[in-house]
C-alpha positions in Angstrom: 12.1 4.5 22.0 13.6 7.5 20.5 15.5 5.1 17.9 12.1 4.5 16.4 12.0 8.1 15.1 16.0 8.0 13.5 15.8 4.6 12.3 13.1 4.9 9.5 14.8 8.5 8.3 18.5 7.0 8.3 18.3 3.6 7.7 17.2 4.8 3.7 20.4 7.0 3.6 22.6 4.1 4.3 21.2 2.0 1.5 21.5 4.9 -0.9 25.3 5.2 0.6 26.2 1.6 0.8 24.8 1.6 -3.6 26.7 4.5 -4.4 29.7 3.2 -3.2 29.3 0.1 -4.1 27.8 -0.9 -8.0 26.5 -4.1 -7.9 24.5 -6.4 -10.1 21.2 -5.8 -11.1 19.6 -8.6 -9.5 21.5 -8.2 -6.2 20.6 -4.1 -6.2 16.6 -5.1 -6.8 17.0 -7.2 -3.7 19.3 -4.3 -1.7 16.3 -1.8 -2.7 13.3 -3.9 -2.1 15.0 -4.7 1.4 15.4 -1.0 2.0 11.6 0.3 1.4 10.1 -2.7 3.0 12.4 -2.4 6.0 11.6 1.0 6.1 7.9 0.4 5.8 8.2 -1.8 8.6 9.8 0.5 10.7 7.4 3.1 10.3 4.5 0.6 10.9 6.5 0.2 14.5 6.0 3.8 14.9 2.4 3.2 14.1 2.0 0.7 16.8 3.9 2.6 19.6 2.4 5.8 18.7 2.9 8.1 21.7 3.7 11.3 20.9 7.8 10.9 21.3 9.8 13.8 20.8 13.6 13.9 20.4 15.9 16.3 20.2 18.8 14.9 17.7 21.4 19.0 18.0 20.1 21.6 19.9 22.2 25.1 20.4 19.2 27.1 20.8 15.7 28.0 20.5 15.8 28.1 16.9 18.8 25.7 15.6 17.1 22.8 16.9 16.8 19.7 14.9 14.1 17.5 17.1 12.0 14.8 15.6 8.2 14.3 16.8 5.6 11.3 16.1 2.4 12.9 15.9 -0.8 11.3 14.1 -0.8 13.8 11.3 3.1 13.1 10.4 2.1 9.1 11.4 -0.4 9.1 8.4 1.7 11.1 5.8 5.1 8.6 6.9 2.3 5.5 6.4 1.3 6.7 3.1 4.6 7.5 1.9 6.2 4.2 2.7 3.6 2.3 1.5 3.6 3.9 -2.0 7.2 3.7 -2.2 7.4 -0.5 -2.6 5.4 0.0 -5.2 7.0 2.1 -6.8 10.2 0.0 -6.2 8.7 -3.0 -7.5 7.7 -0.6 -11.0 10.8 1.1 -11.1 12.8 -2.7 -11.1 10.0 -4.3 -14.1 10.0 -0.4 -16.1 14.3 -0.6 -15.9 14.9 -4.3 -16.2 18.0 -4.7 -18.4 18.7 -1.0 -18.8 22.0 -0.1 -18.0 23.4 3.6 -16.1 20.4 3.7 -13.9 22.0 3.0 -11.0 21.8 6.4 -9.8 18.3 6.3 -9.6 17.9 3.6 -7.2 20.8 5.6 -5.1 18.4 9.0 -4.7 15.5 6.7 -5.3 16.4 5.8 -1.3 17.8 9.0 -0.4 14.6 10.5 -1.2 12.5 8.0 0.8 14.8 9.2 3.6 14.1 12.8 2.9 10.2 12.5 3.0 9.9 10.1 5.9 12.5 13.1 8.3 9.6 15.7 6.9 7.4 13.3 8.5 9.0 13.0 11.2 10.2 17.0 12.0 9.5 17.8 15.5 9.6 22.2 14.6 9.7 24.4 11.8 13.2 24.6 11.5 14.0 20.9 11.2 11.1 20.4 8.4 12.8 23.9 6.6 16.0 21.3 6.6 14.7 18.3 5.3 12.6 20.4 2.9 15.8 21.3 1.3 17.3 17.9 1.8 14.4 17.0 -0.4 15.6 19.6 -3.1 19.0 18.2 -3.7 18.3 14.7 -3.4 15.5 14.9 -6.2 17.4 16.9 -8.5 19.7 13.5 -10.0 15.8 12.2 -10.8 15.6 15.0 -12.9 18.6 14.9 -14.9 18.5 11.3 -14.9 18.7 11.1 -19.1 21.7 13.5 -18.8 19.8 15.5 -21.7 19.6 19.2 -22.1 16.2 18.9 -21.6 16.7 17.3 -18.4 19.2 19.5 -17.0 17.0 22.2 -18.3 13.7 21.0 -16.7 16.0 20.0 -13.6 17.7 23.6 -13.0 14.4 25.0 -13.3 12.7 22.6 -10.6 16.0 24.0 -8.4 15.8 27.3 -9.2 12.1 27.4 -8.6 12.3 25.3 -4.9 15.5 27.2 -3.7 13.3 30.7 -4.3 10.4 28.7 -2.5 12.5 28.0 0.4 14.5 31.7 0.4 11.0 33.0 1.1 10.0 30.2 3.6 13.2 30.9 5.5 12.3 34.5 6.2 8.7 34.1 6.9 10.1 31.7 9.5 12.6 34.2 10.4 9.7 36.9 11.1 7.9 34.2 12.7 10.7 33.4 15.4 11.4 37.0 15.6 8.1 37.2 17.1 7.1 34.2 19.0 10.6 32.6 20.0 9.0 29.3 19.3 9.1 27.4 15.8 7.7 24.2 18.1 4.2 22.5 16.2 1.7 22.8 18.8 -1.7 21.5 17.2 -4.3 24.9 16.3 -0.4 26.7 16.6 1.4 28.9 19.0 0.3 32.3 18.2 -2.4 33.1 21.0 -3.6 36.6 20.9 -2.6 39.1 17.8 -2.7 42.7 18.0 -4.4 44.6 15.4 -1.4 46.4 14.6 0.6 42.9 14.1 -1.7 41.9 11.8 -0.1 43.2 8.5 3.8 41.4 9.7 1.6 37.9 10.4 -0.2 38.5 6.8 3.4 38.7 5.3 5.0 36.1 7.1 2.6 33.9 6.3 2.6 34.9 2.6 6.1 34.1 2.4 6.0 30.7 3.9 2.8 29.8 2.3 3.8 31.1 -1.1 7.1 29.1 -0.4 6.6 25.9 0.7 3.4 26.2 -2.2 6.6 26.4 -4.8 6.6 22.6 -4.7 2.9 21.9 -3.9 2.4 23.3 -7.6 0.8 26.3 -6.6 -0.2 28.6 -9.5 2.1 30.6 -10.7 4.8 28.8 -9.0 4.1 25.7 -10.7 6.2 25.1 -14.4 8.7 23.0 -13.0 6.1 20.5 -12.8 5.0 19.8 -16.6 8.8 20.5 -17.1 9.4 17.1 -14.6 8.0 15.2 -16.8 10.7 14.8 -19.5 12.0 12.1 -16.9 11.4 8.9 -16.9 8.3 7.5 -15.7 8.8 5.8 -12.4 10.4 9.6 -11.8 7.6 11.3 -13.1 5.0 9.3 -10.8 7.4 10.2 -7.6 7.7 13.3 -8.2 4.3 14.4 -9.3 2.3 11.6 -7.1 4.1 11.2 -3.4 7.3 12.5 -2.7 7.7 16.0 -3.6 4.1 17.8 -4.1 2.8 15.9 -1.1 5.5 17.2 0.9 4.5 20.5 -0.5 1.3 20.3 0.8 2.4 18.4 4.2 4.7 21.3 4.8 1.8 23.8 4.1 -0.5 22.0 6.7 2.0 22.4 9.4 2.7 26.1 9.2 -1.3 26.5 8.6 -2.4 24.2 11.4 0.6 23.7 13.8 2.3 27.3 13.5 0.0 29.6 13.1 -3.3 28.2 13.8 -6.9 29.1 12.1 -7.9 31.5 14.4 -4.7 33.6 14.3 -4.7 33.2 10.4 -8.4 34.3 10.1 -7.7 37.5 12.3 -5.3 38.8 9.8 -7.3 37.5 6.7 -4.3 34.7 5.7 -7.0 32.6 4.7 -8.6 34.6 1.9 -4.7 35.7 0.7 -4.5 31.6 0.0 -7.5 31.7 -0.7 -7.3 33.5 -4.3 -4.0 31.6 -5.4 -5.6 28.6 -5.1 -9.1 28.8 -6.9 -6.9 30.1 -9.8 -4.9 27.1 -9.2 -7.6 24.6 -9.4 -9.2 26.4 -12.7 -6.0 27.0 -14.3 -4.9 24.0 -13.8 -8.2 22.2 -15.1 -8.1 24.7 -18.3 -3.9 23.8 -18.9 -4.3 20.1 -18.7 -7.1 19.8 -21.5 -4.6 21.3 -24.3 -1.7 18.6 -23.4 -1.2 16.0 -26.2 1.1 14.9 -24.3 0.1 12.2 -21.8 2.8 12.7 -19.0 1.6 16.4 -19.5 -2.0 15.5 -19.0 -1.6 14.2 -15.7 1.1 16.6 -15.1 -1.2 19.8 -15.3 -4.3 17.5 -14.1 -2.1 17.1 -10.7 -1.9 21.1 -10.3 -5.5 21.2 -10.5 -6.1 18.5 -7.4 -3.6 19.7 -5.3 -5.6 23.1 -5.5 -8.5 21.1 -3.8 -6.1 19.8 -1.0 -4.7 23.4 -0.4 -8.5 24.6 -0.5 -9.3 22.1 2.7 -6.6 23.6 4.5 -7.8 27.2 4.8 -11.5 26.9 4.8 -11.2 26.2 8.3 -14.1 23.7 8.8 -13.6 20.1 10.3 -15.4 18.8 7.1 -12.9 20.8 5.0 -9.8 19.8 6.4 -11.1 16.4 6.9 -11.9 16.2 2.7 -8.3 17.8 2.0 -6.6 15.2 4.0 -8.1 12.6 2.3 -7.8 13.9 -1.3 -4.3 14.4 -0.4 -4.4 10.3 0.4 -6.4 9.5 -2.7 -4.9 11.7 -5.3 -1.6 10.2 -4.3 -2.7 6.6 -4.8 -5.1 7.4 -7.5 -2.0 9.7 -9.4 0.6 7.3 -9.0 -1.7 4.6 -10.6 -2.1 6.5 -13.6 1.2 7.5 -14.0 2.2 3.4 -13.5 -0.3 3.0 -16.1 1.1 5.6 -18.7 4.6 4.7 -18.1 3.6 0.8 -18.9 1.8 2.1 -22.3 4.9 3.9 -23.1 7.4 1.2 -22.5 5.4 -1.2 -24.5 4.7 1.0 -27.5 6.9 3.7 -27.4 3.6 6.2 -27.8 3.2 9.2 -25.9 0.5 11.4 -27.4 -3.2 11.0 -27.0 -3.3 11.0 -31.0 -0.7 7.7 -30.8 -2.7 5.4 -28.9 -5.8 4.5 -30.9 -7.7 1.5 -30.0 -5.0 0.9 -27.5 -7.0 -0.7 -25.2 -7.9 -3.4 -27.1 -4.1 -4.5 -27.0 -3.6 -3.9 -23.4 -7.0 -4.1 -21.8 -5.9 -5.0 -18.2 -3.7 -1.4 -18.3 -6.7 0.7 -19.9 -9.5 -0.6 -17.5 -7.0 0.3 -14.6 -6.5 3.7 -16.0 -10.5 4.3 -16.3 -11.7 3.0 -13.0 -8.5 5.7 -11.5 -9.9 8.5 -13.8 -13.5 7.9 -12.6 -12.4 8.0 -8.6 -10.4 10.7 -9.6 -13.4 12.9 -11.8 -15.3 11.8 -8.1 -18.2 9.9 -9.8 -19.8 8.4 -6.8 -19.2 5.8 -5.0 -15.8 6.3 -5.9 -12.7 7.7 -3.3 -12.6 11.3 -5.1 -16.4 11.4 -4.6 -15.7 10.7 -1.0 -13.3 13.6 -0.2 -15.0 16.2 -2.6 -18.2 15.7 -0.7 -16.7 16.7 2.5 -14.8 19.7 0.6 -18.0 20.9 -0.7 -20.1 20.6 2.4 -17.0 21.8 4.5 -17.0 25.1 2.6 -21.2 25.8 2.7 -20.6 25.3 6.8 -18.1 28.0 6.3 -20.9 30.5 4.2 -18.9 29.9 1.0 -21.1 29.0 -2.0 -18.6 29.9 -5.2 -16.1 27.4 -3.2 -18.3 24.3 -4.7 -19.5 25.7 -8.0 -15.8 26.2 -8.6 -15.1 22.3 -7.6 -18.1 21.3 -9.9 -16.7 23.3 -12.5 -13.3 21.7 -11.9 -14.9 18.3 -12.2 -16.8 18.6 -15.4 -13.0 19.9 -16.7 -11.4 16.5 -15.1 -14.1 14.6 -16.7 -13.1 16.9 -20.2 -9.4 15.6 -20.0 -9.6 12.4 -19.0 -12.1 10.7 -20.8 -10.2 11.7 -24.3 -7.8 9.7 -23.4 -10.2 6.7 -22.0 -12.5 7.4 -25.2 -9.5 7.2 -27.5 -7.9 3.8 -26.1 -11.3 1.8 -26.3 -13.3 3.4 -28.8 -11.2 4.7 -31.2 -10.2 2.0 -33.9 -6.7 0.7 -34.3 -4.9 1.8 -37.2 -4.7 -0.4 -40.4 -0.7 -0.8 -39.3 -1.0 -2.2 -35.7 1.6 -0.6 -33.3 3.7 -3.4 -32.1 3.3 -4.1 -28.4 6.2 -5.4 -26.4 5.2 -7.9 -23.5 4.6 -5.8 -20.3 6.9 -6.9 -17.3 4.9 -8.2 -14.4 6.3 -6.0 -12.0 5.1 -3.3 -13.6 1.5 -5.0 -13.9 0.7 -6.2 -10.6 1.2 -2.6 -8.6 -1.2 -1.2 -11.4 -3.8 -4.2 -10.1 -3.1 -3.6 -6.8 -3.0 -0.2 -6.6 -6.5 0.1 -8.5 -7.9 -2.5 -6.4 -7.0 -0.1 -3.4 -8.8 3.3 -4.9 -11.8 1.1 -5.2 -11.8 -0.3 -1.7 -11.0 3.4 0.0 -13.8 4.4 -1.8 -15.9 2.0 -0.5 -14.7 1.9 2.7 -13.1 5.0 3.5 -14.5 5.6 7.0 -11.3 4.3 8.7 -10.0 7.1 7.5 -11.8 9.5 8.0 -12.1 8.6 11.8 -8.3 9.2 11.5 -8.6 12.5 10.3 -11.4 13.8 11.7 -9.1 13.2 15.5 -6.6 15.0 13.7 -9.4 17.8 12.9 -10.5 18.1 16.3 -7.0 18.7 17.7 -6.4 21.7 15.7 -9.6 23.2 14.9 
């Protein structure tokens, strides 16, 4: 069964080849692409459904160059999530470029990338996720400088120069690490067993470097300017980057080396969890206090998606089952929840041509379908119950007082009344506000671009509602590494 594992990481890099050698019609290329990611999906639903545990090992020299692939549940559920948000972003991306010409390179990387997140998924030991991780880098750099502006190539050599000092330091934390152990294998609550004292400092700094590393592209604070800078791309970029592809593989990265490497109770002994700790409270506040200055709506979200990822990160190094349980699904919900809104601010840009908060007065009454998307995401995402971000902040908050921390949830509670401050402008502004005397001219919105905002909604609401499937997921995947 091991061609279960390569199929769903390859089979996207031979659509991305067979369009970059081969420009074809639009119509034909929507077909090629919407074939590719709902192949793929399918694929990875297989995996699903013969889930047991296989391992492969694709080169092996030796005990560190070894490129081996694994299906475990955690990876199962990130792939699963990935591949699901991914048509719809296909379908988006074909309505938000109908007609536009010189975007064929987008759909090429647009698959590449796919590849690149579903082999991160997929990486059976540290050294094959280091790879893809950079695979990731490369293939997402075209997004950036998509517009072939200076802005774009500036905003896009700063994502590389940021990610390839993320992953310098990751490579030599996992160079101290090996030096060490021998072993770069996951192994659920990791393969350190018992630390000396006088080891503690050398885990402390290899774990700062590879947490501090692979936190580059999880937006960790002060690692995190590429991000805002990202969003001089275009839309359907914008949502990939900021919503699925590359901060979630940020933070799936971080949850292996914290969970499958080096394990709570060997991170606790040399205090690895209160290092993190204080990089990512500031995230979450920081974060918060940035996003409520933006005019810019891109921005808004941009800054608002630093913030929330600090509340995944926090569930990864409290070290409760309730915490880890409540980051995995906020890492699940932000990523459907932030990919709607981004769908939805994308649409209001392509049909007015607006992008400030001060431009889209009364806007709501022109596009009301868009703007009551965009408010029912912003509630789940404020976490006004019963809604999905209620749901996973609950378990964050309780999963921190079971570990003796009380400034943990005043500092979510403070983070949500700042969500509520950013987001609700914007809501406020849209339905409330009155449309100016000269009404902005609204182009007809493309149905593909529509119907993933109503689905996409329609899912937040129903996770929300029903998100104990999930958590029953993720609370196995708690008990085999707490």
């Amino acid at each position: 069964m091991n061609f279960l594992l390569v199929l769903p990481i390859l089979f996207p890099f031979l659509c991305a080849l067979y369009l970059f050698f081969r420009e074809v019609e639009e119509k034909y290329r929507n077909r090629v692409v919407f074939f590719c990611v709902l192949f793929n999906f399918l694929l990875v639903l297989l995996n699903v459904f013969y889930f047991k545990n296989s391992f492969f090992h694709v080169i092996r020299i030796n005990s560190f160059f070894d490129i081996a692939l694994k299906v475990d549940l955690f990876g199962l559920v990130f792939s699963f999530l990935v591949s699901t948000l991914w048509i719809f972003a296909a379908v988006y991306a074909m309505g938000y470029y109908s007609h536009e010409k010189n975007i064929h390179t987008f759909f090429v990387f647009f698959c590449a990338t796919l590849g690149a997140v579903i082999g991160l998924s997929f990486s059976g030991n540290l050294f094959t996720l280091f790879l893809f991780y950079e695979l990731l880098t490369f293939v997402t750099f075209p997004l950036f400088t998509l517009t072939h502006t200076k802005e774009a190539f500036r905003s896009g050599y700063k994502y590389l120069t940021y990610s390839i000092s993320g992953t310098t330091a990751s490579l030599i934390g996992i160079l101290l690490i090996f030096n060490k152990v021998g072993s770069l294998d996951f192994i659920p609550g990791g393969i350190l067993s018992d630390i000396a004292p006088h080891d503690y400092s050398y885990y402390l700094l290899a774990y700062g470097l590879t947490f501090l590393g692979f936190g580059v592209k999880a937006g960790l604070v002060p690692f995190h300017s590429w991000l805002p800078s990202a969003m001089i791309a275009p839309t359907p970029v914008s949502a990939l980057l900021d919503a699925v592809a590359v901060v979630k593989s940020g933070i799936f990265a971080l949850t292996r080396i914290t969970y499958f490497v080096f394990g709570p109770v060997a991170i606790m002994a040399f205090n690895g969890n209160t290092f993190a700790l204080i990089f990512i409270l500031i995230t979450i506040v920081a974060g918060s206090f940035l996003a409520l200055h933006q005019k810019n709506l891109k921005k808004r979200l941009a800054y608002s998606t630093i913030s929330q990822l600090g509340y995944i990160m926090l569930g990864l190094v409290v070290f409760t089952p309730n915490s880890f349980v409540g980051g995995m699904l906020h890492m699940i919900f932000h990523a459907v929840i932030k990919i709607t809104l981004f769908f939805c601010v994308g649409a209001i840009m392509h049909v007015t041509r607006k992008t400030s908060l001060d431009e889209i007065a009364g806007i709501g009454k022109q596009l009301p379908k868009l703007m009551w998307c965009f408010s029912l995401c912003s509630i789940s995402l404020i976490g006004i119950p019963p809604t999905a971000g209620y749901v996973s902040k609950w378990y964050l908050a309780t999963g921190s007082l079971q570990y003796g921390n009380v400034f943990v949830p005043i500092v979510l509670l403070l983070s949500a009344l700042l969500t509520t401050g950013y987001l609700f402008p914007i809501i406020s502004t849209a339905f409330f506000m009155p449309l100016p005397e000269k009404k902005p001219h609204v182009h007809s919105l493309d149905k593909r671009m529509l119907i993933p905002i109503i689905v996409l909604t329609a899912t937040v609401i129903t996770i929300g509602f029903l998100p104990n499937p999930l958590i029953e997921v993720l609370t196995r995947i708690s008990n085999l590494v707490m």
